[in-house]
mmCIF file of the N, C-alpha and C atoms, coordinates in Angstrom:
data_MODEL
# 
_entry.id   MODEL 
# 
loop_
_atom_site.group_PDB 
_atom_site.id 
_atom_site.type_symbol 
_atom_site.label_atom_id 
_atom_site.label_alt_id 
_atom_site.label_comp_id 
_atom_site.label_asym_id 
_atom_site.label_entity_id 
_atom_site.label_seq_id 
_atom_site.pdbx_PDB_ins_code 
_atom_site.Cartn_x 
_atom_site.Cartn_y 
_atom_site.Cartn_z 
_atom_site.occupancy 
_atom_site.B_iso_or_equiv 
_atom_site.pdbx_formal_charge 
_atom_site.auth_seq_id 
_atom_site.auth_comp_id 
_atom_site.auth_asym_id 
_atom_site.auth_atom_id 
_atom_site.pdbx_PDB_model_num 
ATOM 1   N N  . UNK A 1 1  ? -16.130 -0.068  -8.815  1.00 0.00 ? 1  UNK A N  1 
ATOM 2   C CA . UNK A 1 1  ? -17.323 -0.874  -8.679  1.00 0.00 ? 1  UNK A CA 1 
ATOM 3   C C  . UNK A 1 1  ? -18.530 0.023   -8.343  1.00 0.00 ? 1  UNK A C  1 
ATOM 4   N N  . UNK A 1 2  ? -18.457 1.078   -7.445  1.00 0.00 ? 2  UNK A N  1 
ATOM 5   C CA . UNK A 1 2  ? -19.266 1.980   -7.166  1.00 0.00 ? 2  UNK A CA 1 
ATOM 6   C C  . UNK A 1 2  ? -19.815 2.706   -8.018  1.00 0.00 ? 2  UNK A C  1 
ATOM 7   N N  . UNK A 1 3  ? -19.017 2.852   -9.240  1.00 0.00 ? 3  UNK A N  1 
ATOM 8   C CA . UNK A 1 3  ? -19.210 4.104   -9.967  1.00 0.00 ? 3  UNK A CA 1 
ATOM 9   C C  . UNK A 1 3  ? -20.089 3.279   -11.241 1.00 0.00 ? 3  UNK A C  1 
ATOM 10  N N  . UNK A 1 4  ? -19.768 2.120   -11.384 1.00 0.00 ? 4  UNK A N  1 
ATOM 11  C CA . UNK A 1 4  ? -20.157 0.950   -12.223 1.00 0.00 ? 4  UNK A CA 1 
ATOM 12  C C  . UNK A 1 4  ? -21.593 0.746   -12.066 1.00 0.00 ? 4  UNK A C  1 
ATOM 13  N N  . UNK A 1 5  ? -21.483 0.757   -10.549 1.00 0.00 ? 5  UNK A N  1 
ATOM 14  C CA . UNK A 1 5  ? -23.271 0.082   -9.715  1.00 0.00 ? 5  UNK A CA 1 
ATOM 15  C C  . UNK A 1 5  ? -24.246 1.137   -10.032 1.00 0.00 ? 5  UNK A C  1 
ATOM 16  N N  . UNK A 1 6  ? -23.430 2.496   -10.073 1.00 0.00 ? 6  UNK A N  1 
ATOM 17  C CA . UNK A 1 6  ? -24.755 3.533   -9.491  1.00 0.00 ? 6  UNK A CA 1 
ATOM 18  C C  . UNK A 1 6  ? -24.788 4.609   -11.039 1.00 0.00 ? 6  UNK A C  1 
ATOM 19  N N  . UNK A 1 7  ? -23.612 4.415   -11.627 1.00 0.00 ? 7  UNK A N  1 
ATOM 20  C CA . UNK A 1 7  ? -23.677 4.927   -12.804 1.00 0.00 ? 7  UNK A CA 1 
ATOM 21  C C  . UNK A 1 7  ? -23.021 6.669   -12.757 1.00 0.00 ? 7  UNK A C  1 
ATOM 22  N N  . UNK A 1 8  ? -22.358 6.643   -11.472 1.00 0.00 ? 8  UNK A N  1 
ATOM 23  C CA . UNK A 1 8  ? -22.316 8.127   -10.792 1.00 0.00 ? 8  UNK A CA 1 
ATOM 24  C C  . UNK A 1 8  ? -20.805 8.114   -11.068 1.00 0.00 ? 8  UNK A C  1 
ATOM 25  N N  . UNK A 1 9  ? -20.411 8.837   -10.930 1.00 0.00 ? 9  UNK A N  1 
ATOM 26  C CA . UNK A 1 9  ? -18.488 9.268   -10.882 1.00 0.00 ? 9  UNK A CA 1 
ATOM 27  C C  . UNK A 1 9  ? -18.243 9.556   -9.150  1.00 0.00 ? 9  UNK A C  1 
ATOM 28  N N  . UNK A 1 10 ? -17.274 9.031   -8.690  1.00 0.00 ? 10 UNK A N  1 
ATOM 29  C CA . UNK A 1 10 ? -16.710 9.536   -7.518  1.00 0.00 ? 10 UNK A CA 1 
ATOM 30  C C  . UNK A 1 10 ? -15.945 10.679  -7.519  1.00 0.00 ? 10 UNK A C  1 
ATOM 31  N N  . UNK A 1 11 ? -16.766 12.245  -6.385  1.00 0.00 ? 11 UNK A N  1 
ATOM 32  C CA . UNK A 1 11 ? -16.399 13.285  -6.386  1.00 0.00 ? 11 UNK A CA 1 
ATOM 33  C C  . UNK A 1 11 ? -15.086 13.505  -5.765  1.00 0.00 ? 11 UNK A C  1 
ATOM 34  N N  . UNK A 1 12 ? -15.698 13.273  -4.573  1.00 0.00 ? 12 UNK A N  1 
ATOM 35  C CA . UNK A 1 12 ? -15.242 13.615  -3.008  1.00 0.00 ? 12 UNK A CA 1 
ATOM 36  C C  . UNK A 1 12 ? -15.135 12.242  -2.550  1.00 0.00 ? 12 UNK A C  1 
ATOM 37  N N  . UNK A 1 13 ? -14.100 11.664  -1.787  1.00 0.00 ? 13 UNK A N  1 
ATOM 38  C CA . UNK A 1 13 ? -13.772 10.713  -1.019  1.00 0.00 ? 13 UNK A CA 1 
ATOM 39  C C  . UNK A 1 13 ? -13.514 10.826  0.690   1.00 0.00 ? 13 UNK A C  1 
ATOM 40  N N  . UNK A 1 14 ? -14.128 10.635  2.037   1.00 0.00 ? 14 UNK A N  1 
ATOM 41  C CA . UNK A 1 14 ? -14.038 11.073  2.865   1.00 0.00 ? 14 UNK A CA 1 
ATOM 42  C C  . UNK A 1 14 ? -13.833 10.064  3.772   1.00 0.00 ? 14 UNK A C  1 
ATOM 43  N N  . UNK A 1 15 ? -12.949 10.453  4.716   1.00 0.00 ? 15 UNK A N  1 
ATOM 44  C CA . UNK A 1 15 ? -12.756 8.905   5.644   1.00 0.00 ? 15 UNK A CA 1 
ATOM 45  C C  . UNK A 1 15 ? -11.507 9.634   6.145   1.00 0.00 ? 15 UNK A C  1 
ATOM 46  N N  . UNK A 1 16 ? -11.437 8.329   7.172   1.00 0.00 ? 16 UNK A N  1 
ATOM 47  C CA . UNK A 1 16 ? -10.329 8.629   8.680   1.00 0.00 ? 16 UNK A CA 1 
ATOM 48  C C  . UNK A 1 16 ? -8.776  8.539   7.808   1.00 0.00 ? 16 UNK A C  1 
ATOM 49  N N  . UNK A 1 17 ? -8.096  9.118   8.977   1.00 0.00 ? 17 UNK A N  1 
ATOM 50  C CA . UNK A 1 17 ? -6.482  9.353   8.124   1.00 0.00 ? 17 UNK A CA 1 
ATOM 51  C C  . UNK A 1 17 ? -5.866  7.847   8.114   1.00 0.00 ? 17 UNK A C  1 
ATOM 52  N N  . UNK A 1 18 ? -5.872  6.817   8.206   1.00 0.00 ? 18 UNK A N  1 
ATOM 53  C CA . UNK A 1 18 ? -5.723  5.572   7.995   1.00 0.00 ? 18 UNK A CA 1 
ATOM 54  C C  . UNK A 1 18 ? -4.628  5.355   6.624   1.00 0.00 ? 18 UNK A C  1 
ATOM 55  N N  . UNK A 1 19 ? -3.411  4.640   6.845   1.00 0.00 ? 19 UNK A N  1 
ATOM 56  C CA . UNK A 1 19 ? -2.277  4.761   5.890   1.00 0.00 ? 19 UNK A CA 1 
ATOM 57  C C  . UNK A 1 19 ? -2.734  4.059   4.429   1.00 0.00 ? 19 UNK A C  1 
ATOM 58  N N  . UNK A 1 20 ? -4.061  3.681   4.493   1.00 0.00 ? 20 UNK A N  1 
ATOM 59  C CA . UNK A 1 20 ? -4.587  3.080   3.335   1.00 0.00 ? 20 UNK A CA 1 
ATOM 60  C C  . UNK A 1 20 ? -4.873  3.822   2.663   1.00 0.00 ? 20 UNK A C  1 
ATOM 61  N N  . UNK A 1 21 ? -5.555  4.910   3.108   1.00 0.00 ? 21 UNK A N  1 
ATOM 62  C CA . UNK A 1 21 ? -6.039  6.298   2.490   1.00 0.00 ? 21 UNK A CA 1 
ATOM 63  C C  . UNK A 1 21 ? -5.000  7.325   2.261   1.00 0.00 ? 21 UNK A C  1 
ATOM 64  N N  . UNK A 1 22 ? -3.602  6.916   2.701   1.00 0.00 ? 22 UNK A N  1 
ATOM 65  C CA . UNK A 1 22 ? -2.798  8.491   2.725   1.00 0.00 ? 22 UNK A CA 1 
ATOM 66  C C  . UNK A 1 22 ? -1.339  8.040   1.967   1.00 0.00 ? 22 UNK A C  1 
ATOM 67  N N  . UNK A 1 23 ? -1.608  6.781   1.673   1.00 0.00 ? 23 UNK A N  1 
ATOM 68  C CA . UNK A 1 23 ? -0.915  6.035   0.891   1.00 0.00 ? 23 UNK A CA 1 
ATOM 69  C C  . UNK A 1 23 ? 0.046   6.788   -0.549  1.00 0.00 ? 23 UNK A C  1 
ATOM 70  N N  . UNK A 1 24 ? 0.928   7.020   -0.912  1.00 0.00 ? 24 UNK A N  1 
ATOM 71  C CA . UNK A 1 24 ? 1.077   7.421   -2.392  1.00 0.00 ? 24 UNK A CA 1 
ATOM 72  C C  . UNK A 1 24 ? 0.828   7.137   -3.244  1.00 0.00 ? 24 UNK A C  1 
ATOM 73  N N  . UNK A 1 25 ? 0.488   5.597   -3.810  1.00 0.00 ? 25 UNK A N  1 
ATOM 74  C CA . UNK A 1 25 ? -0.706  4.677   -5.058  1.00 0.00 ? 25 UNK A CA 1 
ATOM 75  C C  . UNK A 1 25 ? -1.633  5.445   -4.833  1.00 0.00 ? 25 UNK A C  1 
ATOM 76  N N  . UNK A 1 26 ? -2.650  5.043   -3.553  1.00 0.00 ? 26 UNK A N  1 
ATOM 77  C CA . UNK A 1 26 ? -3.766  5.772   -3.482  1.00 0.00 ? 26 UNK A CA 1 
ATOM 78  C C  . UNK A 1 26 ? -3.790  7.214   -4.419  1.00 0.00 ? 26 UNK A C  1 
ATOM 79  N N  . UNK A 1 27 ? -3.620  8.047   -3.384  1.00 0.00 ? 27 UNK A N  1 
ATOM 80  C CA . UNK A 1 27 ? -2.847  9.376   -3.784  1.00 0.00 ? 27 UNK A CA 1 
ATOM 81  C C  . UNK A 1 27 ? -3.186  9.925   -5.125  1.00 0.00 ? 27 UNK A C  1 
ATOM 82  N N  . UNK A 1 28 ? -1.858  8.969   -5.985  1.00 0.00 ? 28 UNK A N  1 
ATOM 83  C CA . UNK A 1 28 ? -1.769  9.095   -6.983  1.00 0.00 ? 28 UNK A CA 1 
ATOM 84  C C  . UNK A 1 28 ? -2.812  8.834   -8.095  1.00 0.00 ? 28 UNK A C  1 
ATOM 85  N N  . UNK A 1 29 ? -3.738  7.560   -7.684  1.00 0.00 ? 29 UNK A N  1 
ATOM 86  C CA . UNK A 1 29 ? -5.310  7.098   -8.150  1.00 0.00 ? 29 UNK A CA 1 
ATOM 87  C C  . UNK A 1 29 ? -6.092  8.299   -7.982  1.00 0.00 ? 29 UNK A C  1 
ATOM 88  N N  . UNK A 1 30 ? -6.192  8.748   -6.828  1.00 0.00 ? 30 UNK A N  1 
ATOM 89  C CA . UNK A 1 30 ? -7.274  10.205  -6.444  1.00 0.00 ? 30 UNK A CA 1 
ATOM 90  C C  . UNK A 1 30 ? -6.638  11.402  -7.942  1.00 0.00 ? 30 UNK A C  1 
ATOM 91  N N  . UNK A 1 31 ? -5.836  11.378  -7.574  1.00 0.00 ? 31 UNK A N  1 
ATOM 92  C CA . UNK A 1 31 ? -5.594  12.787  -8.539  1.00 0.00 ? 31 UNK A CA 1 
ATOM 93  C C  . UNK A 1 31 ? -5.542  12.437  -10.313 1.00 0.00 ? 31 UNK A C  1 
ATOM 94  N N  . UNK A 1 32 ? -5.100  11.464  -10.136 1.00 0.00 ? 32 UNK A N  1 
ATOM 95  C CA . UNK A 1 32 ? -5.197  11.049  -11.903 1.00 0.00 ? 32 UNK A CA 1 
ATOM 96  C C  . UNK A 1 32 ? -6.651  10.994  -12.414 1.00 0.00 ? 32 UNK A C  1 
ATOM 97  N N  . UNK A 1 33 ? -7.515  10.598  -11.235 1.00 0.00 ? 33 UNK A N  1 
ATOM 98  C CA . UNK A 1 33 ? -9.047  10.426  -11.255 1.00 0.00 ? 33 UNK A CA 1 
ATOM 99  C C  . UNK A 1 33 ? -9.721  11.468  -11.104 1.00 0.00 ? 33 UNK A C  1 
ATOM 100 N N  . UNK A 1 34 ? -9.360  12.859  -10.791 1.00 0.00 ? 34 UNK A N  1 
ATOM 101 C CA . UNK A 1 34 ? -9.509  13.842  -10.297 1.00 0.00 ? 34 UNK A CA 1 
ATOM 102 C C  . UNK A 1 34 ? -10.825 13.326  -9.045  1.00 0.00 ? 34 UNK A C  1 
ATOM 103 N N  . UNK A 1 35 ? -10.278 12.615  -8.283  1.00 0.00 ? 35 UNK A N  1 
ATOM 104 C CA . UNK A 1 35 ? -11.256 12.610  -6.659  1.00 0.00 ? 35 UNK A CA 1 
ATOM 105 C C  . UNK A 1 35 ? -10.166 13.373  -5.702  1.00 0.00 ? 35 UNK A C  1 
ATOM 106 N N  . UNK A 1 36 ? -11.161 14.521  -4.888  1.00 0.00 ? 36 UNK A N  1 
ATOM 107 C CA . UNK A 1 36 ? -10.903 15.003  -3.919  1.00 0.00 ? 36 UNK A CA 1 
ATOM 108 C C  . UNK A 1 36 ? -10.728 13.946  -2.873  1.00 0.00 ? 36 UNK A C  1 
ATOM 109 N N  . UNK A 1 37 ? -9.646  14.117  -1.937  1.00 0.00 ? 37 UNK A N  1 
ATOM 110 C CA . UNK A 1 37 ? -9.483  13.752  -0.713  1.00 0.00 ? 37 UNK A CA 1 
ATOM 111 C C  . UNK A 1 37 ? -10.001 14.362  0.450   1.00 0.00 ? 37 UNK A C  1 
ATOM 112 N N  . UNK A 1 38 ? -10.665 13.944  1.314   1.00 0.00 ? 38 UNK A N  1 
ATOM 113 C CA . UNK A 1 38 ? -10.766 14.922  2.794   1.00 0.00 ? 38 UNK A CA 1 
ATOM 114 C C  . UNK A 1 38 ? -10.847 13.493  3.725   1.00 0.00 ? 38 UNK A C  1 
ATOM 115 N N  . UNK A 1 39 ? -10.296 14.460  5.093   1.00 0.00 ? 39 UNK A N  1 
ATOM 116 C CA . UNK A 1 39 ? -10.202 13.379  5.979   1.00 0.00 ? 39 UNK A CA 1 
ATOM 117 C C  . UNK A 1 39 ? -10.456 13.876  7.020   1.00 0.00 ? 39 UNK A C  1 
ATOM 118 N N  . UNK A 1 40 ? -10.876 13.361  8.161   1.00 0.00 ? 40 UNK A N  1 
ATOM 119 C CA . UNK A 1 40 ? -11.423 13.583  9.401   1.00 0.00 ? 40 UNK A CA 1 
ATOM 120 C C  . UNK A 1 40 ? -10.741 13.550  10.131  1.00 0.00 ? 40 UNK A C  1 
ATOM 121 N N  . UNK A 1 41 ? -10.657 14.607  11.626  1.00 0.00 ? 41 UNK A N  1 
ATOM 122 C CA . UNK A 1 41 ? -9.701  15.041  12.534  1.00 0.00 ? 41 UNK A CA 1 
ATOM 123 C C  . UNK A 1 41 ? -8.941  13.862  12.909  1.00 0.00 ? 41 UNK A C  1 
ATOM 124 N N  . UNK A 1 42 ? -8.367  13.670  12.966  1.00 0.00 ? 42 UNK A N  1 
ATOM 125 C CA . UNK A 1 42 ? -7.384  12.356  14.210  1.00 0.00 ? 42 UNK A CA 1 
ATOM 126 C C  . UNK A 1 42 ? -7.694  12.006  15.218  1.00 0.00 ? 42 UNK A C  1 
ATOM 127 N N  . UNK A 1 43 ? -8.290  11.047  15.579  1.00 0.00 ? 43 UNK A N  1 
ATOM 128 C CA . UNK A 1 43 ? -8.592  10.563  16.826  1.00 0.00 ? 43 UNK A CA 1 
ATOM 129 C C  . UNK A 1 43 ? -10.147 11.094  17.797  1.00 0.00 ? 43 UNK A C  1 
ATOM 130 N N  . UNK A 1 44 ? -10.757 11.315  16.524  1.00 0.00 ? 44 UNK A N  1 
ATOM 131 C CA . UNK A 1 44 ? -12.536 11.792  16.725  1.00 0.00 ? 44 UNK A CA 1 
ATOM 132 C C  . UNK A 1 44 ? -13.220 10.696  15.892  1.00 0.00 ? 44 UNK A C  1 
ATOM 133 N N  . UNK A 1 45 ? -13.243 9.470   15.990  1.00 0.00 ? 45 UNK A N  1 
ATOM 134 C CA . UNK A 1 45 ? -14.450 8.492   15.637  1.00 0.00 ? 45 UNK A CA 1 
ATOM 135 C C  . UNK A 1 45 ? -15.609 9.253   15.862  1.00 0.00 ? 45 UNK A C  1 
ATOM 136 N N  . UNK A 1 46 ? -16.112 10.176  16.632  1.00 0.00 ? 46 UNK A N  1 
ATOM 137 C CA . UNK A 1 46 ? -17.469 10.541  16.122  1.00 0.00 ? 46 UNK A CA 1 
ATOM 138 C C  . UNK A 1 46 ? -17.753 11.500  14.941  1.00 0.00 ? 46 UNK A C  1 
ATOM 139 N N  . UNK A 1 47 ? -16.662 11.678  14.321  1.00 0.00 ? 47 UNK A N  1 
ATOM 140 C CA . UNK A 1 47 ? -17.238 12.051  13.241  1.00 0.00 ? 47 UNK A CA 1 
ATOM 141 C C  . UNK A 1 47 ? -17.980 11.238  12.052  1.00 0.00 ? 47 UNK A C  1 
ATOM 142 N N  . UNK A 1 48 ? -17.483 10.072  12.367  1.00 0.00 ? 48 UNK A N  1 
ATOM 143 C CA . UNK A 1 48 ? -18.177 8.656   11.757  1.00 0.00 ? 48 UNK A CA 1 
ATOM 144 C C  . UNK A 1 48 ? -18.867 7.923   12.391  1.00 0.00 ? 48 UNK A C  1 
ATOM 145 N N  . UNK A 1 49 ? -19.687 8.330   12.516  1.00 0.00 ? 49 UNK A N  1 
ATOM 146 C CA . UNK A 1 49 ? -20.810 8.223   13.956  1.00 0.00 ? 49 UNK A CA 1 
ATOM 147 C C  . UNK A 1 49 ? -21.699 6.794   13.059  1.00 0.00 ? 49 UNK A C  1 
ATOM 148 N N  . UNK A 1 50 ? -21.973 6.633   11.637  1.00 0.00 ? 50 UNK A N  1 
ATOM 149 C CA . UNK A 1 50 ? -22.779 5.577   11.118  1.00 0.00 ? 50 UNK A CA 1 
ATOM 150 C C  . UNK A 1 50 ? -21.524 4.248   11.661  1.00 0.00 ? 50 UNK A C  1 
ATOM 151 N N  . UNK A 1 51 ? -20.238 4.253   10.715  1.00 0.00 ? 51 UNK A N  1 
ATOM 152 C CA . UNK A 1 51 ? -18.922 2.954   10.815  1.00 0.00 ? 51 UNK A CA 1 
ATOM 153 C C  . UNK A 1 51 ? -18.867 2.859   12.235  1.00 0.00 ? 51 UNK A C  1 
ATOM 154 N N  . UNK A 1 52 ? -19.016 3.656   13.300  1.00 0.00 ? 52 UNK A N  1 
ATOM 155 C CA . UNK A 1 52 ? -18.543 3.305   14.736  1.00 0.00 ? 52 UNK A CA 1 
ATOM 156 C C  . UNK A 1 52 ? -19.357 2.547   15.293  1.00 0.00 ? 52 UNK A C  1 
ATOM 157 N N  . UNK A 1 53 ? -21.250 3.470   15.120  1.00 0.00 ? 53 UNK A N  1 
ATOM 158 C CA . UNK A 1 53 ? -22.160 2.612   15.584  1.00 0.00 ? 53 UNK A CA 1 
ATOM 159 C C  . UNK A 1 53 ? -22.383 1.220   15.169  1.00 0.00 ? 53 UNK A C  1 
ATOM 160 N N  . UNK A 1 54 ? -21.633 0.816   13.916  1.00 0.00 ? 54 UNK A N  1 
ATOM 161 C CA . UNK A 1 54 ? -22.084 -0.450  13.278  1.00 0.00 ? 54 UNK A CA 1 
ATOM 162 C C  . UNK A 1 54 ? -20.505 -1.441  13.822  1.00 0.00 ? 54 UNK A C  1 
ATOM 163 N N  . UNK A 1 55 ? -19.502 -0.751  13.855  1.00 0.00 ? 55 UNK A N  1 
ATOM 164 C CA . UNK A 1 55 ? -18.823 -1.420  14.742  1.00 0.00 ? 55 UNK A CA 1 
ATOM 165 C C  . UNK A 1 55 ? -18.922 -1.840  15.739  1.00 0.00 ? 55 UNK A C  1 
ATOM 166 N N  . UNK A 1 56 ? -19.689 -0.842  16.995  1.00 0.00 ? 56 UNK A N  1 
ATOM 167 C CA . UNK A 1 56 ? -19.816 -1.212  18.317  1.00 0.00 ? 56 UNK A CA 1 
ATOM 168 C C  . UNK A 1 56 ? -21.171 -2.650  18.259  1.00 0.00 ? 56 UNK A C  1 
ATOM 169 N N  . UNK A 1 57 ? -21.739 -2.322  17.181  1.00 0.00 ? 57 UNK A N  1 
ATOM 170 C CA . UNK A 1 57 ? -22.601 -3.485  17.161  1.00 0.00 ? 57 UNK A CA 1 
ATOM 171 C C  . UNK A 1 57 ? -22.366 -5.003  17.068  1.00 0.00 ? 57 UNK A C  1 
ATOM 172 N N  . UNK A 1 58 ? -21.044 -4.927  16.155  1.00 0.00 ? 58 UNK A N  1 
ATOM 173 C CA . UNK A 1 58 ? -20.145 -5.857  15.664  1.00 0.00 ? 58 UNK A CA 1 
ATOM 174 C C  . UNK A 1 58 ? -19.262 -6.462  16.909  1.00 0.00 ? 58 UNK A C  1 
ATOM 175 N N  . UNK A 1 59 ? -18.909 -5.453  17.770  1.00 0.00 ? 59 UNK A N  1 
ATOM 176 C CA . UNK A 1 59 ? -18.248 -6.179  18.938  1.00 0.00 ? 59 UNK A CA 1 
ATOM 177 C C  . UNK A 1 59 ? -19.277 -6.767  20.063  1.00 0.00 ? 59 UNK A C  1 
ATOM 178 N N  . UNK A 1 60 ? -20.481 -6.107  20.364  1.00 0.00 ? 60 UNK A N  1 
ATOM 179 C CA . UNK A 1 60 ? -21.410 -6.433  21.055  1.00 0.00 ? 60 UNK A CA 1 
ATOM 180 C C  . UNK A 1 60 ? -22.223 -7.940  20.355  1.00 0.00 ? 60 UNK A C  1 
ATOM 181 N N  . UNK A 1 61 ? -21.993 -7.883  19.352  1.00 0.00 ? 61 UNK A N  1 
ATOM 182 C CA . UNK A 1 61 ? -22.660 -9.183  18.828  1.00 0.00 ? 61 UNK A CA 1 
ATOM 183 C C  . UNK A 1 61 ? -21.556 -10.866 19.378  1.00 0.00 ? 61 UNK A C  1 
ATOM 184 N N  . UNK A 1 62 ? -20.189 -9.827  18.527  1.00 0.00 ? 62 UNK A N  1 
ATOM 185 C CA . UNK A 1 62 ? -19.298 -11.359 19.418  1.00 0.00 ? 62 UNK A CA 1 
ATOM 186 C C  . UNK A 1 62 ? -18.980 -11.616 20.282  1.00 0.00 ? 62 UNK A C  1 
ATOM 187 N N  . UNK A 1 63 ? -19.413 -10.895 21.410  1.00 0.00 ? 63 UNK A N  1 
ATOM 188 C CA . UNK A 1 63 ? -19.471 -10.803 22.999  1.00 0.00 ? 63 UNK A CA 1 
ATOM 189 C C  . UNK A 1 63 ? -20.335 -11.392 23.713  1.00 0.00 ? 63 UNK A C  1 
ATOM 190 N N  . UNK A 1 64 ? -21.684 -11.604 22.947  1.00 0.00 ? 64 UNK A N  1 
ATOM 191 C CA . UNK A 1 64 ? -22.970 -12.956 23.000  1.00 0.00 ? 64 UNK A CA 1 
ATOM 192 C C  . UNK A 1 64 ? -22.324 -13.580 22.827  1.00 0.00 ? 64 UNK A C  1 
ATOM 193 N N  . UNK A 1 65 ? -21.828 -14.160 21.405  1.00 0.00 ? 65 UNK A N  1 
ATOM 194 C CA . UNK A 1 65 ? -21.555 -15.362 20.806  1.00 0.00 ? 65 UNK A CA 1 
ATOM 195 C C  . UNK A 1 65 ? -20.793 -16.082 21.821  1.00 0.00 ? 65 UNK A C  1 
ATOM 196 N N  . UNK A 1 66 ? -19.186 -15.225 22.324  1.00 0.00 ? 66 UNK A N  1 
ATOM 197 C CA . UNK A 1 66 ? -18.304 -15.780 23.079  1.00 0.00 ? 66 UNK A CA 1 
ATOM 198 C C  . UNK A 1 66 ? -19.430 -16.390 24.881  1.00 0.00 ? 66 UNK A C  1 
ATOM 199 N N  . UNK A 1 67 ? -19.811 -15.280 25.154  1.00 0.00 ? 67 UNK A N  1 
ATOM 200 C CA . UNK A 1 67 ? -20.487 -15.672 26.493  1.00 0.00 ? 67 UNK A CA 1 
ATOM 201 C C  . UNK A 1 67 ? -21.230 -16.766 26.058  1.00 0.00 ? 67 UNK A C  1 
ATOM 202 N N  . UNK A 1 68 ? -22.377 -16.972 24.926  1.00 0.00 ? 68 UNK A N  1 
ATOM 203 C CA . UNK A 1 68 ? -22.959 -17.587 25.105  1.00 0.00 ? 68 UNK A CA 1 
ATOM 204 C C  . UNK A 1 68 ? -22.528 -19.306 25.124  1.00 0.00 ? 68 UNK A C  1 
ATOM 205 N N  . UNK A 1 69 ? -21.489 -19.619 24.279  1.00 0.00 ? 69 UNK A N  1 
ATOM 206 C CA . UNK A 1 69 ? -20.579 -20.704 24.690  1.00 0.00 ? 69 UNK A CA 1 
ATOM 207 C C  . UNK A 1 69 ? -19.681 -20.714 25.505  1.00 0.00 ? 69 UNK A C  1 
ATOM 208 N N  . UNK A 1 70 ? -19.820 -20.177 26.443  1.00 0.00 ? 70 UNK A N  1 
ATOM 209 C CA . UNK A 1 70 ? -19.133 -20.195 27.754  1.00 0.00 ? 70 UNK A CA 1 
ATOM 210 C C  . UNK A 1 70 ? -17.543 -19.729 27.586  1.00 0.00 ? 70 UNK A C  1 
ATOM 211 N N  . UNK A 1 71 ? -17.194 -19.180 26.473  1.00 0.00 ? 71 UNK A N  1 
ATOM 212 C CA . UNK A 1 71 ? -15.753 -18.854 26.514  1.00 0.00 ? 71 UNK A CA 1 
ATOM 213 C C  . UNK A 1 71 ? -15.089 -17.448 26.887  1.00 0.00 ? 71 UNK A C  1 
ATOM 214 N N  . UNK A 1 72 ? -13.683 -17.445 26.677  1.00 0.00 ? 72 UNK A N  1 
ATOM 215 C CA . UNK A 1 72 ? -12.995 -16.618 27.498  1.00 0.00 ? 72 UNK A CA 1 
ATOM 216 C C  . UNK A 1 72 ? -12.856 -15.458 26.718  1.00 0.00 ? 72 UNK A C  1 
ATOM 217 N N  . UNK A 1 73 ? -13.400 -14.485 27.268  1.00 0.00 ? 73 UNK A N  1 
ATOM 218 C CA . UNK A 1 73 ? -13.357 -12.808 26.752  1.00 0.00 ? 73 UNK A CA 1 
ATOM 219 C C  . UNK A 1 73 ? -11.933 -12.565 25.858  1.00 0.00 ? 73 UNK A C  1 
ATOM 220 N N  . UNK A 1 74 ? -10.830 -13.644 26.116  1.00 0.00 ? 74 UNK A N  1 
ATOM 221 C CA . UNK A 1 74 ? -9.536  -13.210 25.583  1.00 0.00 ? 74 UNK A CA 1 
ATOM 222 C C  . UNK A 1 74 ? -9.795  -13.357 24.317  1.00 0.00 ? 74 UNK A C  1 
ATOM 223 N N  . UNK A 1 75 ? -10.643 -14.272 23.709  1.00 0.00 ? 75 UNK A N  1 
ATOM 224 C CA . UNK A 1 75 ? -11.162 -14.655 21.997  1.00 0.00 ? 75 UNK A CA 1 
ATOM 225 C C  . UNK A 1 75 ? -11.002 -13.096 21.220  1.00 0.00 ? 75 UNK A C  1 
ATOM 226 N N  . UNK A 1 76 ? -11.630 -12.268 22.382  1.00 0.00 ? 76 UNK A N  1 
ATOM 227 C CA . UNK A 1 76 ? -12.521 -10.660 21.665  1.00 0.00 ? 76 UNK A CA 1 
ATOM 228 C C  . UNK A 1 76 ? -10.751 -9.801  21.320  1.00 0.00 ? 76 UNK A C  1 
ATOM 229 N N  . UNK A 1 77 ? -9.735  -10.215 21.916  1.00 0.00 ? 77 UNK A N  1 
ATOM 230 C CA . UNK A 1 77 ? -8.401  -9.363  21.373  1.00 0.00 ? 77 UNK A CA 1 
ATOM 231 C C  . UNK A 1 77 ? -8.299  -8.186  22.527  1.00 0.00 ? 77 UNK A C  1 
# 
């Protein structure tokens, strides 16, 4: 879809070691496609400093929502 939208080819693919990404389908998609894999240290979210900040935003948002109807923090997991 990416490559569709922007008219570009996917080079390089980069992201956390996550079994979605390290998958053998996957894998096997990357290299038939010739896309490089790289992945980021284990257990350093700041190397994804944009997905974290927009996460922490994401939990801070349903943390209003819950307070603001008076409910129980257990909702948040």
């Amino acid at each position: 879809m990416v490559e569709k939208q922007m008219g570009k080819s996917i080079k390089i693919l980069y992201s956390h070691q996550g079994g979605e990404y390290k998958s053998g389908d996957f894998n096997k998609y990357c290299k038939e496609n010739g896309i490089v894999q790289q992945f980021t240290v284990p257990h350093t979210p700041q190397q994804n400093g944009v997905a974290e900040r927009k996460n922490r935003t994401l939990i801070e948002f349903a943390r209003s929502m819950i307070k603001g109807k008076n409910l129980s923090n257990a909702f948040l997991g």
